[in-house]
Backbone bond lengths (Angstrom), bond angles and torsions (degrees), N, CA, C in turn:
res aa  C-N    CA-C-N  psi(-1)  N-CA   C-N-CA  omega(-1)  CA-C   N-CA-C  phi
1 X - - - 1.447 - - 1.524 108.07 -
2 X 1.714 112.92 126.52 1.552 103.41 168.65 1.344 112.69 -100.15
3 X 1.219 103.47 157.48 1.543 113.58 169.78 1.745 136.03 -117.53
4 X 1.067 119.90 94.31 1.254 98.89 175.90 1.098 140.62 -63.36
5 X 1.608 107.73 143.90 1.361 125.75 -160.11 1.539 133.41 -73.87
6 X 1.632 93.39 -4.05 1.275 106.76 161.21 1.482 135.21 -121.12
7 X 1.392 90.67 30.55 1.891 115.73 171.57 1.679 80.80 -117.06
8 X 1.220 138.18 16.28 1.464 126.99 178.76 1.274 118.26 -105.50
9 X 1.205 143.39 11.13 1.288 157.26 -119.57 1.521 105.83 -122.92
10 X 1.198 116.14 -72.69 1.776 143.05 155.12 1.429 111.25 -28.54
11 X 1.862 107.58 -51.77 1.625 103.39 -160.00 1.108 100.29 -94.44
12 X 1.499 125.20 -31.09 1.572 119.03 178.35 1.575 110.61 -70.96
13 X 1.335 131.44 -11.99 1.057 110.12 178.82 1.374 118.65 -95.45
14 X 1.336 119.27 -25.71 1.181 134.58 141.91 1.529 112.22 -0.46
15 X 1.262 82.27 -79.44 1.763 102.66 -166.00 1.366 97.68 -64.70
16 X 1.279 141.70 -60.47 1.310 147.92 168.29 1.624 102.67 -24.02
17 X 1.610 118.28 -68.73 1.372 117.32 -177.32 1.917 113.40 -52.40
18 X 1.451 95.65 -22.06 2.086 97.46 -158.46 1.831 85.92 -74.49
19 X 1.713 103.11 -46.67 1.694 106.62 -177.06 1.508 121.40 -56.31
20 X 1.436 110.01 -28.76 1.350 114.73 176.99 1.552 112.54 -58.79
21 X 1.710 98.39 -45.46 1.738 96.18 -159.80 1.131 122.70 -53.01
22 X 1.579 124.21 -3.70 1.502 112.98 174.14 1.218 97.99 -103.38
23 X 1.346 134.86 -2.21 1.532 125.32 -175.50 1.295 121.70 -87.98
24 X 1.779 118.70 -120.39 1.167 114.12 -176.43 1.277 91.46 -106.07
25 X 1.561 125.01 149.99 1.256 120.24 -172.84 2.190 97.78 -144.26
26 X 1.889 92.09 43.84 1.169 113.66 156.06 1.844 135.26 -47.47
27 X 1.115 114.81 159.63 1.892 94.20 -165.60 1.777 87.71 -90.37
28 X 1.032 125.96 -10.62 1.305 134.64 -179.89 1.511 110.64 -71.87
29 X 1.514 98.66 -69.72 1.562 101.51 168.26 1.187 126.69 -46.54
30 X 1.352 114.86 -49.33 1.934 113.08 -171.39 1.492 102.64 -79.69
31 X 1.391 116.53 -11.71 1.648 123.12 159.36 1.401 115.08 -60.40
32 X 1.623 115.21 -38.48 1.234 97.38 -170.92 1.656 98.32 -91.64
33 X 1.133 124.20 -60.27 2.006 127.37 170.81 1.672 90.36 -10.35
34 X 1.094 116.50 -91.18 1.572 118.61 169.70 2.015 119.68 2.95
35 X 1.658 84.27 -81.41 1.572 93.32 -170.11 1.816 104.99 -60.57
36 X 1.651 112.05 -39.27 1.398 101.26 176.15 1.269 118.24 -40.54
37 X 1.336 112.85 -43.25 1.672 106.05 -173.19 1.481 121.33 -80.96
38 X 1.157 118.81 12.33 1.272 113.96 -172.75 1.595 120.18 84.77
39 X 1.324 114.53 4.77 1.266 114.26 -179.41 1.578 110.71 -88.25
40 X 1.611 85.56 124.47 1.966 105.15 -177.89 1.329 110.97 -73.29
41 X 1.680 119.02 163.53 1.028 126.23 -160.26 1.743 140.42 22.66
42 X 1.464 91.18 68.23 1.600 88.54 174.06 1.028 124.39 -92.18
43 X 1.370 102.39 134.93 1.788 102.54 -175.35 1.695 87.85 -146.25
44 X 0.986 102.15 105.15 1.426 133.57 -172.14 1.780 121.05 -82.88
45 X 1.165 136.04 91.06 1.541 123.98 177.26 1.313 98.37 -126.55
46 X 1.500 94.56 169.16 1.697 112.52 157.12 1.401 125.84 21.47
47 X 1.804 77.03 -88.10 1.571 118.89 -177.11 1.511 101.90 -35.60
48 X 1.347 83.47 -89.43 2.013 111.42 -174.27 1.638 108.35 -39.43
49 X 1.169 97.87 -9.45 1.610 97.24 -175.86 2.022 109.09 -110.30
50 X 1.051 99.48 -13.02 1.767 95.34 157.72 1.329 103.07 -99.15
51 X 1.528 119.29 -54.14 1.531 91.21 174.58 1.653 149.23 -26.26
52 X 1.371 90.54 -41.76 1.375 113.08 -174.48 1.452 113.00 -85.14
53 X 1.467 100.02 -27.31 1.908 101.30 168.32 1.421 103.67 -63.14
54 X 1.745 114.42 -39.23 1.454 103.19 -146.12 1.567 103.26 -84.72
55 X 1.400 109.99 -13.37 1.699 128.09 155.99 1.169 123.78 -36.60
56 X 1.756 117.24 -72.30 1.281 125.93 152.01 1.366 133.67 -19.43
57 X 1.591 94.10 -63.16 1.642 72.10 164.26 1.349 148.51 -64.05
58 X 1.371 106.58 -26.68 1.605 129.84 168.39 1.473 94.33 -52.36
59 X 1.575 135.81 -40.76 1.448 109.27 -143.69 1.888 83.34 -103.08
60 X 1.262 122.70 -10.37 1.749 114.50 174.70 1.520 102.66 -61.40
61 X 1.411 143.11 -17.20 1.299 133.67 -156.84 1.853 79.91 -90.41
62 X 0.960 128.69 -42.17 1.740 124.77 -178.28 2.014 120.33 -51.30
63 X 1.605 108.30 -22.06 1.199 107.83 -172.42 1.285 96.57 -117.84
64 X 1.811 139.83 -11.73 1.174 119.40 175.90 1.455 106.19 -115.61
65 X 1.783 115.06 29.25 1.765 122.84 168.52 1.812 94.93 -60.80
66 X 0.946 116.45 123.53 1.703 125.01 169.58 1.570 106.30 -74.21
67 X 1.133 112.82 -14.73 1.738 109.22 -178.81 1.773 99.23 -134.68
68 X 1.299 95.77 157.12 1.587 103.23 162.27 1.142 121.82 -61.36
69 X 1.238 109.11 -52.94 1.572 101.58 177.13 1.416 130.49 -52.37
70 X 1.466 107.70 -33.67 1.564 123.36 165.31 1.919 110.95 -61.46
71 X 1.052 99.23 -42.60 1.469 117.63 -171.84 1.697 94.71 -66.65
72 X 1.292 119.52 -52.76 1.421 116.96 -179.61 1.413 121.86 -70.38
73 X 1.085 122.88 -36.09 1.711 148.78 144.31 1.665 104.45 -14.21
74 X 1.501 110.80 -77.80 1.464 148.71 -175.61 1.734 91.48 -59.47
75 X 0.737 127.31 -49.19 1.537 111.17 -165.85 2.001 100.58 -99.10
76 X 1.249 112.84 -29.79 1.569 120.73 170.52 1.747 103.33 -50.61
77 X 1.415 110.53 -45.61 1.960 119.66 -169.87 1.395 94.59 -81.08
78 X 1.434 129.00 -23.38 1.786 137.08 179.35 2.119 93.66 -68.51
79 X 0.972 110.04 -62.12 1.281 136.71 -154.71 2.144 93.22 -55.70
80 X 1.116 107.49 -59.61 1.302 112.43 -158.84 1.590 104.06 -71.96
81 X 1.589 106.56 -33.16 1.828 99.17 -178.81 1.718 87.34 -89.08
82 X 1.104 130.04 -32.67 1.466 106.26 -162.51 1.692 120.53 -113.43
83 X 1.741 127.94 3.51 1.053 118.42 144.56 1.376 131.96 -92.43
84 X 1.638 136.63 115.30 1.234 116.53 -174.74 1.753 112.63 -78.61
85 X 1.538 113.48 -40.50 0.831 101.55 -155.40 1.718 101.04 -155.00
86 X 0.901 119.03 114.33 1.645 126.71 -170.34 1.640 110.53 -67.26
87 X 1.158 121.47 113.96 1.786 115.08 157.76 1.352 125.47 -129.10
88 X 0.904 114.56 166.01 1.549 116.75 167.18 1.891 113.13 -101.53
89 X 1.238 84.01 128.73 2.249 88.54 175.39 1.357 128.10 -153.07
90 X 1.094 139.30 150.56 1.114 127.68 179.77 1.610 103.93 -123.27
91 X 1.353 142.27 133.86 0.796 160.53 -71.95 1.538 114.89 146.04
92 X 1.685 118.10 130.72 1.724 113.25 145.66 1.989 100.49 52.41
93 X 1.365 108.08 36.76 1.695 109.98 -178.53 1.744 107.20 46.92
94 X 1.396 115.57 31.36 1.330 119.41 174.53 1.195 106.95 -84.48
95 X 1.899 120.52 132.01 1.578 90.70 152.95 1.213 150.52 -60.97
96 X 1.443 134.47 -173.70 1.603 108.50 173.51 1.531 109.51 -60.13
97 X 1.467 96.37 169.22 1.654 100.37 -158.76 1.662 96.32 -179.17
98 X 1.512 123.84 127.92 1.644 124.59 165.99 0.867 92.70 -48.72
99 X 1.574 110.11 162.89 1.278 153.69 144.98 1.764 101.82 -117.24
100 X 1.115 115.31 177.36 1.649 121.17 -153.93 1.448 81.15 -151.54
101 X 1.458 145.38 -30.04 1.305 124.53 -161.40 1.782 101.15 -164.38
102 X 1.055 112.42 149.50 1.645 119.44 -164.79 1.954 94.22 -68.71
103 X 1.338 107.76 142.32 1.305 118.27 -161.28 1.850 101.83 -67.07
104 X 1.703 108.34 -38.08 1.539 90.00 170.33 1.578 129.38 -74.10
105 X 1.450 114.88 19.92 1.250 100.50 -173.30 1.791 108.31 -88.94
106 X 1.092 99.92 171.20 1.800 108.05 -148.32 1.646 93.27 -73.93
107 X 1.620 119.86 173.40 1.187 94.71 -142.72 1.865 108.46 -97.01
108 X 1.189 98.52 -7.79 1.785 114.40 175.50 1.820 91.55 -56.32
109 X 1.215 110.43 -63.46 1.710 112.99 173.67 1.352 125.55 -41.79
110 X 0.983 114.49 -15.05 1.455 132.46 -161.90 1.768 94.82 -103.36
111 X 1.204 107.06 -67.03 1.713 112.84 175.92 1.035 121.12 -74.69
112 X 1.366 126.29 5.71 1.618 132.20 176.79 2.037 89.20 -104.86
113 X 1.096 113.24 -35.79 1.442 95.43 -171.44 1.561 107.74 -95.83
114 X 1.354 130.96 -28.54 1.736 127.99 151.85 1.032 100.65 -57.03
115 X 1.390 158.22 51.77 1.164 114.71 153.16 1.898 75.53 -155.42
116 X 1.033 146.67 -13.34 1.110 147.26 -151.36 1.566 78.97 -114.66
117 X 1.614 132.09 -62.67 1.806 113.95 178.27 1.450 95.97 -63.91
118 X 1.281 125.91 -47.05 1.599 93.06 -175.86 1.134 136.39 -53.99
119 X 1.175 116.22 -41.84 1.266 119.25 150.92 1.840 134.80 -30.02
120 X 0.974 89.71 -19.20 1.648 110.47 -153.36 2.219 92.69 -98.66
121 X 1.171 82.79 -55.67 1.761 94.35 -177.44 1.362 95.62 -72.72
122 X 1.278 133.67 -25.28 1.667 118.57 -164.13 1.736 92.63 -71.42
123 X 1.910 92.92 -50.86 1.311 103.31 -175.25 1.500 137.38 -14.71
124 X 2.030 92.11 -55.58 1.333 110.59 -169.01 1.302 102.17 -96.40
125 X 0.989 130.32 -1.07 1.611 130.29 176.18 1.750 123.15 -98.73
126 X 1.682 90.77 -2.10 1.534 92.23 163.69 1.479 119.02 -153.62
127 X 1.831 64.74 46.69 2.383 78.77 168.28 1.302 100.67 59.90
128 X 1.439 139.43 28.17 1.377 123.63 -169.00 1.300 135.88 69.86
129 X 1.210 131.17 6.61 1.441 145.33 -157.98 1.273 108.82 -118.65
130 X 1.118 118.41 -162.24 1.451 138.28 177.57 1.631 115.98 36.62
131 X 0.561 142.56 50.60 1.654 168.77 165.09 1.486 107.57 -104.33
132 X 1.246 135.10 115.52 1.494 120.04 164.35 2.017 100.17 -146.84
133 X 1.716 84.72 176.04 1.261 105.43 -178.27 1.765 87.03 -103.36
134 X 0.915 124.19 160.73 1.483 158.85 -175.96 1.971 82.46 -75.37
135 X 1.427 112.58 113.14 1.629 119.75 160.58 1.522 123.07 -53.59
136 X 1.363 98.23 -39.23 1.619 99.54 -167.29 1.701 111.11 -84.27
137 X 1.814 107.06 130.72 1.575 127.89 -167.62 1.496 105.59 -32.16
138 X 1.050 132.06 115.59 1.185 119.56 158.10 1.715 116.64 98.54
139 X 1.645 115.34 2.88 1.250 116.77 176.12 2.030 98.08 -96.39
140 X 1.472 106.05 137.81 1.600 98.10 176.63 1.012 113.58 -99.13
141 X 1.356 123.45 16.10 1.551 128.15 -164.83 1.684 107.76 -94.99
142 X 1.399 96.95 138.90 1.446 118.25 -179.54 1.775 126.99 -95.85
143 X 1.065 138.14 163.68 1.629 134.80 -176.81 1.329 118.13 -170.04
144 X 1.420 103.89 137.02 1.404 128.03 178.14 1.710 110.53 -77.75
145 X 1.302 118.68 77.14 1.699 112.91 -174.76 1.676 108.64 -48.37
146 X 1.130 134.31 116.71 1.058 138.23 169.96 1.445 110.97 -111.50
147 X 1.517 133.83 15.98 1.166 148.36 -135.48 1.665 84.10 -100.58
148 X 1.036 119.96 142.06 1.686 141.66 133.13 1.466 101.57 -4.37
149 X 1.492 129.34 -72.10 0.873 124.95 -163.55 1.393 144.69 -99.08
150 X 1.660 92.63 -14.02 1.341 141.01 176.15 1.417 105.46 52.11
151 X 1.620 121.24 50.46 1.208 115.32 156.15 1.719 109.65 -115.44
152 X 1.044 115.15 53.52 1.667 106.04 -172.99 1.655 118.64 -76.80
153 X 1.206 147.12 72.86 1.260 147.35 170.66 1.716 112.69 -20.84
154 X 0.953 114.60 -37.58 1.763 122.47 -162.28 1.251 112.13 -102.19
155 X 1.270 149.29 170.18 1.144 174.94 49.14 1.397 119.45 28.56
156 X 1.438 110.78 -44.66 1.915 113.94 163.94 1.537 102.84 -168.81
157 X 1.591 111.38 163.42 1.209 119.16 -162.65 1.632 111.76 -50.79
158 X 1.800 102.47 -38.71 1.425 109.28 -178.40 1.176 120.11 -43.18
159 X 1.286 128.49 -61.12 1.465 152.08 150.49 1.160 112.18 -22.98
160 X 1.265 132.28 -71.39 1.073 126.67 176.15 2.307 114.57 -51.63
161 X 1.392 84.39 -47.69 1.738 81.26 -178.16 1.469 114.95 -76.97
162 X 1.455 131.16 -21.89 1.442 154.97 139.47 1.810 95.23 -16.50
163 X 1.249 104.27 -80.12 1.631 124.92 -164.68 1.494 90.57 -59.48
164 X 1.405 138.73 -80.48 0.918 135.85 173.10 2.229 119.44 -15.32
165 X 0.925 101.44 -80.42 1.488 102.89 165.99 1.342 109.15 -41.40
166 X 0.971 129.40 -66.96 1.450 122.19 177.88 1.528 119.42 -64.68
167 X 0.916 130.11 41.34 1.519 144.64 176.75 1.213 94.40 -140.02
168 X 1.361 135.16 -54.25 1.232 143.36 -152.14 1.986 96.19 -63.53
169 X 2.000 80.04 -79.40 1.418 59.31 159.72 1.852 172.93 -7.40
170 X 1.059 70.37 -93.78 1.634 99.02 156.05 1.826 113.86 -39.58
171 X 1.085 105.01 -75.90 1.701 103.63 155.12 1.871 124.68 -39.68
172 X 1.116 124.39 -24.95 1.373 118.61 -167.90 1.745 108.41 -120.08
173 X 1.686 113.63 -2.46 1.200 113.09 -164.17 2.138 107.47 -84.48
174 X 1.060 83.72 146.11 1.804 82.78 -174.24 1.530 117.28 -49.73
């Protein structure tokens, strides 16, 4: 399955915001998560910076739904607080492309509704799937499978070869 990279915008940051929440959740840092994605006007405080944690968490219930239907559920309860208003625009030599919320709205509004339709389009563009939590015990990290095959268990190779050894283990120890 391919994906385009500019229906990717919403879900990767998503995931970016779900990975942050155990990290640093500095006005600097969520400034930069922010600017990576292309998101305009950041002006980053305090405020905007618990908000946006307390966001995150709302959007982790979307990658660790065990069913689609939960998964569609999870991003439907994303959808109603955080899209106001659906358009089509083109923009910045972009092609046309949604928007989820009118461009002056403040900027927590802005990242609650990119990332809540992104979510939404990733949704329907991969049958509901490919969303995961990181397999290995004790990692909190989340991922957008964009894989060939779209069975990725892990979060990153480490993890995955991490988990691996420790199974191995575990199997061979006296």
């Amino acid at each position: 399955m391919q994906f385009r990279h500019d229906n990717m915008t919403g879900v990767q940051l998503a995931a970016d915001l779900v990975n942050l929440h155990s990290g640093d959740w500095s006005v600097a840092n969520v400034e930069s998560v922010l600017r990576d994605h292309g998101i305009r006007r950041v002006e980053v405080d305090g405020a905007v910076a618990t908000a946006l944690r307390r966001w995150s968490a709302r959007l982790r219930t979307v990658f660790v739904a065990s069913t689609v239907t939960e998964r569609c559920q999870a991003v439907n309860a994303l959808l109603v607080d955080g899209a106001g208003s659906v358009y089509l625009t083109t923009h910045d030599n972009f092609g046309p492309h949604l928007h989820f919320a009118p461009d002056d709205d403040d900027l927590v509004g802005r990242v609650m509704a990119v990332t809540a339709g992104g979510l939404a389009i990733f949704t329907v563009e991969a049958e509901g799937s490919r969303l995961g939590a990181c397999s290995r015990r004790g990692c909190p990290l989340v991922f957008v499978d964009t894989s060939r095959t779209g069975r990725r268990a892990y979060c990153s190779a480490r993890c995955g070869n991490t988990d691996a050894v420790q199974r191995h283990r575990a199997r061979t120890a006296p």
